[in-house]
Steps between C-alpha positions, in 0.01 A plus 500: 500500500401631153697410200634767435720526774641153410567543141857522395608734182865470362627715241691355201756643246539415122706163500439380923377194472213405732577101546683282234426159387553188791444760769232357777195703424308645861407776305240662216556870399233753365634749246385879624713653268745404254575240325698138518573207273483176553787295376637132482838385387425250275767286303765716686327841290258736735183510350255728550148357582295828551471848659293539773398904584257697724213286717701158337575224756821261494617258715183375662573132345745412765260603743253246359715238442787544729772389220842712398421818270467381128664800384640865629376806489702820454362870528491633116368889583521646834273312779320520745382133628219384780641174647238251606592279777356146483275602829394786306410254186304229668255791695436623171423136394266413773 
């Protein structure tokens, strides 16, 4: 089976958010097009960390360390996102 074939693309509008903060993190996401930001609440006030935009990765923490997401991520510009299964990420590992 090539890789191709097993490569997921999801499509994002301006303000979906891709996983929030606390959620259980299976997942890593490549940016094709688009743009997101990465955001944590801190103090009770979201803060934003950083944008991520075309070829950036997020998300690939919780694949490494298998903890809750340390912050969200919300679509800022139109997107279109590879997801990256945790199969997918430890092939690419080895």
């Amino acid at each position: 089976m090539s890789s191709v074939s097993i490569l997921q693309r999801q499509t994002y509008q301006p303000g979906d958010w891709i996983f929030k903060e606390g959620d259980d993190g299976n997942l890593a996401y490549v940016i094709q097009s688009g743009e997101e930001e990465i955001v944590k609440e801190i103090d009770g006030v979201e803060t934003l960390l950083g944008t991520i935009s075309k070829g950036g990765k997020f998300g690939e923490m919780a694949l490494i360390d298998s903890k809750p997401r340390m912050a969200a991520a919300r679509c800022s510009k139109g997107a279109t996102i590879i997801v990256v299964t945790r199969g997918i990420f430890e092939q690419k590992l080895n």
